[in-house]
MARZATOR-305473 format. One record per residue (C-alpha): x negated, y negated, z negated. Coordinates in pm, whole numbers, plus 50000, padded with zeros to 5 digits. Each point is the difference from the previous one (the first is absolute). Last residue first. Layout:
<rs>
{px->X&py->Y&pz->Z} .
...
</rs>
This chain:
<rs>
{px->50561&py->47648&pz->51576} .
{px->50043&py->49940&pz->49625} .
{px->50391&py->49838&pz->49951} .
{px->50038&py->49691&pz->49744} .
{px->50351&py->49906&pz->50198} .
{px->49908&py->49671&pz->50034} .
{px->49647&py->50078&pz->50142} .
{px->50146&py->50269&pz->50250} .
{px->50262&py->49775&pz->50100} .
{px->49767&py->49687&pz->50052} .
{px->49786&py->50219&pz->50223} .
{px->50306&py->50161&pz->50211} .
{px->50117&py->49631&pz->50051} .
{px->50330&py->49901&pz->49899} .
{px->50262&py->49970&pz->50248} .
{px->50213&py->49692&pz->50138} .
{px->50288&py->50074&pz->50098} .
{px->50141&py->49632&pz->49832} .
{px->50163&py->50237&pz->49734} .
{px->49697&py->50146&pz->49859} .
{px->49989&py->50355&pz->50105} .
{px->49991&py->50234&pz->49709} .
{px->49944&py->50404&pz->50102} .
{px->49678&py->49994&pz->49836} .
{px->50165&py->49906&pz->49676} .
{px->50270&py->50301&pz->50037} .
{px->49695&py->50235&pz->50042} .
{px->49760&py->49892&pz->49748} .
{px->50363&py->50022&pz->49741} .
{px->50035&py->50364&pz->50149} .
{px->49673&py->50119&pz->49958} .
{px->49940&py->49824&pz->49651} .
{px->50352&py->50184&pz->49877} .
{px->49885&py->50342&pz->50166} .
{px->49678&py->49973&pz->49824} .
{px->50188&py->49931&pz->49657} .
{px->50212&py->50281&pz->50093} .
{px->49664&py->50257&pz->50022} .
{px->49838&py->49807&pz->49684} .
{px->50297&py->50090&pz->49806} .
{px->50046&py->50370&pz->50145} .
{px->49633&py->50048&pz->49872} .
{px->49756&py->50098&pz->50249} .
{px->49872&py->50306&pz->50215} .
{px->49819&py->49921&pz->50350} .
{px->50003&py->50215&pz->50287} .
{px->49707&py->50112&pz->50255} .
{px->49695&py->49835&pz->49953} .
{px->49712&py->50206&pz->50172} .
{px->49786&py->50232&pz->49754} .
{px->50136&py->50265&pz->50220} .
{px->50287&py->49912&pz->49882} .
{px->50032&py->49768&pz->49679} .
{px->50227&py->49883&pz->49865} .
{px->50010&py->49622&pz->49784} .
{px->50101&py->49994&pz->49679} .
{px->50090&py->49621&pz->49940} .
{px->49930&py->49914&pz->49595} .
{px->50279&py->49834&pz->49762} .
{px->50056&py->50256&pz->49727} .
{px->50257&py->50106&pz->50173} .
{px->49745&py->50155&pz->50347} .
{px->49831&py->50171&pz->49705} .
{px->50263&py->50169&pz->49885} .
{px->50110&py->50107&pz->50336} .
{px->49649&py->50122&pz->50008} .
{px->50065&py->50228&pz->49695} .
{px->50314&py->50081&pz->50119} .
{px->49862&py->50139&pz->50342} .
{px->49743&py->50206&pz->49867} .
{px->49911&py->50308&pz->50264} .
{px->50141&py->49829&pz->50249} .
{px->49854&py->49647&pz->49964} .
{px->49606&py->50221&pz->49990} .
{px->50124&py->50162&pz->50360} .
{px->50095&py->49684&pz->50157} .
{px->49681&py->49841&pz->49877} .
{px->49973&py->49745&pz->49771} .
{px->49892&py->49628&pz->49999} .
{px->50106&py->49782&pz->49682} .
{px->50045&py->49605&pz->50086} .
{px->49982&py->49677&pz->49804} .
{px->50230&py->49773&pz->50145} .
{px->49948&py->49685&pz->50216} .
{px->49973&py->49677&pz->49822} .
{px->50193&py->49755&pz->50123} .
{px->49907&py->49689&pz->50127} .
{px->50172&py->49702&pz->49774} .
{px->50195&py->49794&pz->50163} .
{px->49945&py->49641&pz->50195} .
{px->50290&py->49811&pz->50088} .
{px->50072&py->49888&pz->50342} .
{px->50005&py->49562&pz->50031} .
{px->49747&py->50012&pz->50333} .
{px->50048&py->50346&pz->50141} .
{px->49710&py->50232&pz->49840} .
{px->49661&py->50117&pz->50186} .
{px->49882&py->50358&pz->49844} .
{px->49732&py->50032&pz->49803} .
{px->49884&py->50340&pz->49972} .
{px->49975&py->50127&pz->49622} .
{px->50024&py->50350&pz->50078} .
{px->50245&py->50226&pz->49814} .
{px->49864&py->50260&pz->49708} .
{px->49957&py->50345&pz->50031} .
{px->49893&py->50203&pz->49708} .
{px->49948&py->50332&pz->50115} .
{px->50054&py->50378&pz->49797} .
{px->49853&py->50321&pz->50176} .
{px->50133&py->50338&pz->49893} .
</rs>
């Protein structure tokens, strides 16, 4: 079993004049396993995945799935959705935001 301790980079990212700055997230500490090792103890890296850390597995030692609390999985879902709907705003003269302004407002790492 490997563990990582990813954390986001620190790129800067040009904002829209008047956007406010958050906070970067911090990416979540990760557990590795392979398929075979998340058989043979499934609740004890469901237990893991609850306590807050991403178990990521492994084929092949090629990422394959990811386990993670239900919480964090809706709370994805939530930030998906709410990127989504404020990519999809046009201001109402047609006008569109840049792709470089929306990345920076939306604090994304690409």
């Amino acid at each position: 079993m490997k563990n990582e301790d990813e954390t986001a980079s620190a790129a800067e990212v040009p904002r829209r004049p008047g956007s406010v700055a958050r906070p970067r997230r911090v990416r979540v500490k990760s557990h590795m396993v392979s398929v075979s090792e998340a058989r043979k103890s499934l609740s004890t890296h469901l237990g893991v995945a609850q306590a807050g850390q991403d178990v990521i597995i492994l084929t092949n030692s090629k990422p394959e799935g990811v386990l993670m609390s239900f919480e964090r999985y809706e709370a994805l879902l939530d930030r998906i959705e709410d990127l989504e709907d404020r990519l999809s705003i046009v201001d109402r003269d047609g006008d569109t935001v840049p792709f470089a302004e929306a990345i920076g407002d939306l604090d994304l790492d690409l």
